[in-house]
N, C-alpha and C positions, 0 to 999 in steps of 0.2 A: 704799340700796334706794329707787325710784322707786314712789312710790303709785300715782301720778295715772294711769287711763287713761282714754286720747282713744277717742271715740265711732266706732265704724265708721263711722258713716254720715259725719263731721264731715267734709266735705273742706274743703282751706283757701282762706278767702277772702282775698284779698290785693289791697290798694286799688289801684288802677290806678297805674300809675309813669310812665307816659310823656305822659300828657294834657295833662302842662306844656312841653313839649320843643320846640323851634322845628327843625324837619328843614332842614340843609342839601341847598341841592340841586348836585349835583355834573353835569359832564358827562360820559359816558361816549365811550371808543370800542370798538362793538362789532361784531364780525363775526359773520353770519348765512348759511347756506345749508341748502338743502333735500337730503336724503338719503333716495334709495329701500332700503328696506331687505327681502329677503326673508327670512319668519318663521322659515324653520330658518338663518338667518345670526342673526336677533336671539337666540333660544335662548341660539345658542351663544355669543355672545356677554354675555349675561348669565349663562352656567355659567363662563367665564373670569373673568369681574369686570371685562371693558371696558368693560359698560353698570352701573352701580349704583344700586342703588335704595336715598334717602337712611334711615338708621335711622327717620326721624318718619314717614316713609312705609311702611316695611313692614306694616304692619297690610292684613290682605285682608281687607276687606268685603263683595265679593262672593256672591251664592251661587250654588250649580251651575247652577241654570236659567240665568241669567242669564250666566256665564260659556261655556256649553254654547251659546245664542244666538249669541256675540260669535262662536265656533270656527265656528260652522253657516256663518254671513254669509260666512268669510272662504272656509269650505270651497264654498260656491257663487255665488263671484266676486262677491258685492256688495262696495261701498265702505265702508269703517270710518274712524272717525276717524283722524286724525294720532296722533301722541307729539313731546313737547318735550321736548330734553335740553340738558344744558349741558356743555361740554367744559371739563376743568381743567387749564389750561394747563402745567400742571406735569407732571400723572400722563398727561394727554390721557384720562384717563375719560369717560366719557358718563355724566352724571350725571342723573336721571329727576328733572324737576319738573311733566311732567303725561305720563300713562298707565300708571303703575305696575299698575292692577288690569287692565290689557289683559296688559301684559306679564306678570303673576303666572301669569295665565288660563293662558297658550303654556304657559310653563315647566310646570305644572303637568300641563297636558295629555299633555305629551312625557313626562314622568317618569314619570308613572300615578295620580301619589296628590295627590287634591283638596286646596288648601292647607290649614292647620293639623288634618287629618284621618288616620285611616289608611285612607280608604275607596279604594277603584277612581275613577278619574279616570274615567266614562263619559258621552257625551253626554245628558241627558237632558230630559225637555219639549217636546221638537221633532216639529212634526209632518211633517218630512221624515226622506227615509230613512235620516239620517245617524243618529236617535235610537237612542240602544242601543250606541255604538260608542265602544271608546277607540282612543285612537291605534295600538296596536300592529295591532290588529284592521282598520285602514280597509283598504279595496283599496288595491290599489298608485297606480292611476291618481287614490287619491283624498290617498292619502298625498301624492302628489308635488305635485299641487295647491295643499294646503296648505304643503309646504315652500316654494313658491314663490311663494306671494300675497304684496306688497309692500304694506307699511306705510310711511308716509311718516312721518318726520322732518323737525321742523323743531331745525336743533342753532346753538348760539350761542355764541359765545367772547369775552371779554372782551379787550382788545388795553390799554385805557389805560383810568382810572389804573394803573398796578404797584404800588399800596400798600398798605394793612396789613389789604386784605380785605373791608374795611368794602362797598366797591363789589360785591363778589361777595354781599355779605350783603342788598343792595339790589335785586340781580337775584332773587335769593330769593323775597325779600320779596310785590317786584312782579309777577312773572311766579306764581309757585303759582296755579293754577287749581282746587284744590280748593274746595268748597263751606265748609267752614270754613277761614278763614285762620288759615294758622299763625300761633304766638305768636314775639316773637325767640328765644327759648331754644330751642324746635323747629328755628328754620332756623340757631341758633347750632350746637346738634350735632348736624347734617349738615353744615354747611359745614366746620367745627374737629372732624369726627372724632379722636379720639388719646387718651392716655393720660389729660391732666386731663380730660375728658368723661366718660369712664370713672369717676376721682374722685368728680367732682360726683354719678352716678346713684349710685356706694358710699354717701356722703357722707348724701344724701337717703334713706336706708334710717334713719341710726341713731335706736334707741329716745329718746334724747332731745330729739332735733329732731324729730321726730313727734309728741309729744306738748306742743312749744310751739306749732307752726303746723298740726297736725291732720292730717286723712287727707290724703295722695299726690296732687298736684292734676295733673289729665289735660293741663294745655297745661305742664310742666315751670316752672311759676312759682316752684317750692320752691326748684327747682333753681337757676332763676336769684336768688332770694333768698340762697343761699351763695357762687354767682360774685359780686355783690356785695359779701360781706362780703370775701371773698378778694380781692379788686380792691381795693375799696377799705383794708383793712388795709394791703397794700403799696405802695399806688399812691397814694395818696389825693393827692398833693403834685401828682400830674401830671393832676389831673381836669379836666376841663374840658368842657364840653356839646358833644354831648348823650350823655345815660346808655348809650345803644344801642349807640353808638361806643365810648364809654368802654371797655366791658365786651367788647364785639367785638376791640376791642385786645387787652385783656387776655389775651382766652381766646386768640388768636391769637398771642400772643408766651410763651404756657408750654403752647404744646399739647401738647408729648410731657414738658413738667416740666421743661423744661430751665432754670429761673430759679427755680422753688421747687419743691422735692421733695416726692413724694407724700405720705413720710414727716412733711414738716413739716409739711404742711397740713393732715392728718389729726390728729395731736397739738392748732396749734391751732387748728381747728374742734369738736374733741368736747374740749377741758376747757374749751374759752367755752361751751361748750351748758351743758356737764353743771352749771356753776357758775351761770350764768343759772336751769335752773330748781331746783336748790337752795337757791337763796338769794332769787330772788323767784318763783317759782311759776309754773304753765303758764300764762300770761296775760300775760306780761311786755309779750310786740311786742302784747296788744290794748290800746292806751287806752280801744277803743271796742267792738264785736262784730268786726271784722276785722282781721287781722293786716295792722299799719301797716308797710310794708316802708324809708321812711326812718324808720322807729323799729328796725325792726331794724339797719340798716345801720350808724348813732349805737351802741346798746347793745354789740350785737355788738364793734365794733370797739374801743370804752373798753374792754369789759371784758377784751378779747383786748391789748390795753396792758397795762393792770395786772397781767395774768396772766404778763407777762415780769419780773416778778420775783419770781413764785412763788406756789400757791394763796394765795387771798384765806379768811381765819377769820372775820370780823367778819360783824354784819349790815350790809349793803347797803343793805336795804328805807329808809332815812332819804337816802340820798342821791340814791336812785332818784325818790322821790316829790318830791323838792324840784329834781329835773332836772326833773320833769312836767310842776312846777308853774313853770319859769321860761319868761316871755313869749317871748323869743327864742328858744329851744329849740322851742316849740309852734308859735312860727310857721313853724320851719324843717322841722317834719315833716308840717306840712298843706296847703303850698300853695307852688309855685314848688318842687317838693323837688329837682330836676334840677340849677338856677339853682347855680352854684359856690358863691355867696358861701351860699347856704340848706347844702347838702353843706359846707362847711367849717366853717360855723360849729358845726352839730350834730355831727360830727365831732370836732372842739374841746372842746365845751362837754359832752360826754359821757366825752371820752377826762378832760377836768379834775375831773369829778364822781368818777369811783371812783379817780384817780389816788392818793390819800394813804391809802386804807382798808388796814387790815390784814389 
């Protein structure tokens, strides 16, 4: 039975991991064109799933006023901004990376019920005579209006490289127009929809990794904390800078589990927990006030070693602190942590510390 509980409020702080990281720069080839699109075609196309709107983006922020405006403009012929989508070459989806809360607005509009609400979808705020009106209710001649105003797209397609994603994860990256930039892990699952994503959000639920790294962190940094350990447990031999890729790979090459089963990785992600904070306590990933994530990566991954040949009985707590306290270990968790030979070494010098415990 677990004592220890983590503080509501605590969310987890997690030291920054990429500020060492040298980004290559790749060339792309990409193709771009402009598409007129009219509102009752986008609709319907977002009720099919040919336009999708990525998971990190579904949150509607909007409020009525504000979305009832955007409807007003379109319903008496003013200009509104564009939408940016990216097609995937694969599925040919239209993929939204800027006007999600325009688009939310339509759909919402047309359906009746304001989004995460059960209220009436009706125009309100305006002081034209649109105010007061849901879509079923407009006159006809205003209805068709609106079906008919065109929204411009701009949509983009990736032609070259054809490789492991990471370029798609760039486009991401750089094109999001939101006011907060996404973190990678946000544009990881959207771009890597699929069954390990799904994982990772299970994964980051459970009661004992919650209470080593604290409350549910809002840009999925938890998340990416366990893609790491997961990456790096199997992969670790093929690492090589930078982390972003690393991990981009990864998630991209088990995305529907076809290389490790969900089964396994559930097994072991919660007995490395569960043994982690039984045997050194909810503090383990802090040396300091924040959860050190190449200290997690190191812990994690020795102690998921050793645990392949069966729970661990002994106290731990002597070899943990004498891993702490070795110079080369310290150096490899605080600075250059990206850097192969820092990740191997800790890697190494962690999986050799709990190797012979009982």
């Amino acid at each position: 039975m677990i004592a220890d509980i983590v503080s509501e409020n605590e969310e987890v702080e997690i030291e920054a991991t990429y500020t060492d990281e040298t980004v290559t720069v790749k060339n792309y080839v990409i193709s771009g064109y402009g598409a007129d699109f009219d509102v009752e075609g986008l609709v319907r196309r977002l009720d099919r799933g040919d336009i999708e709107i990525p998971e990190f983006q579904r949150t509607y922020v909007w409020n009525q006023k504000r979305a009832s405006r955007f409807i007003e403009s379109l319903l008496m012929g003013l200009p509104v901004p564009g939408i940016f989508l990216y097609r995937d070459k694969g599925s040919q989806t239209l993929r939204v990376i800027d006007g999600q809360q325009r688009l939310q607005s339509l759909k919402a509009y047309y359906t009746g019920k304001f989004p995460g609400s059960d209220r009436e979808f009706r125009l309100m705020g305006l002081d034209s005579r649109f105010d007061g009106f849901a879509y079923a209710d407009l006159p006809a001649q205003d209805r068709r209006r609106l079906n008919d105003s065109i929204i411009h797209a701009s949509i983009i397609q990736q032609e070259a490289p054809d490789d492991d994603g990471t370029s798609q994860f760039a486009l991401f990256e750089r094109l999001n127009t939101t006011s907060t930039p996404l973190s990678p892990q946000e544009i990881r699952g959207a771009i890597y929809e699929g069954e390990f994503n799904n994982l990772l959000v299970e994964l980051n639920d459970c009661d004992e990794w919650r209470i080593l790294v604290g409350k549910p962190n809002r840009r999925k940094r938890d998340q990416e904390l366990i893609l790491r350990f997961l990456a790096l447990y199997h992969d670790s031999a093929e690492y090589k800078p930078t982390m972003k890729e690393f991990l981009n790979k990864h998630m991209k090459s088990n995305r529907d589990l076809q290389k490790h089963t969900a089964a396994e990785n559930r097994k072991l992600f919660h007995s490395t927990v569960k043994t982690i904070l039984e045997k050194l306590g909810r503090n383990a990933f802090r040396p300091e006030r924040a959860v050190n994530a190449a200290l997690v990566d190191a812990l994690m991954v020795g102690i998921a070693c050793r645990l392949g040949r069966g729970a661990i009985s002994a106290d731990i707590r002597p070899e943990y602190d004498e891993l702490m306290e070795n110079e080369r270990f310290r150096a490899s968790i605080y600075a250059g942590t990206s850097q192969a030979d820092n990740v191997r070494t800790r890697i190494e010098l962690a999986t050799e510390a709990f190797a012979l415990v009982e």
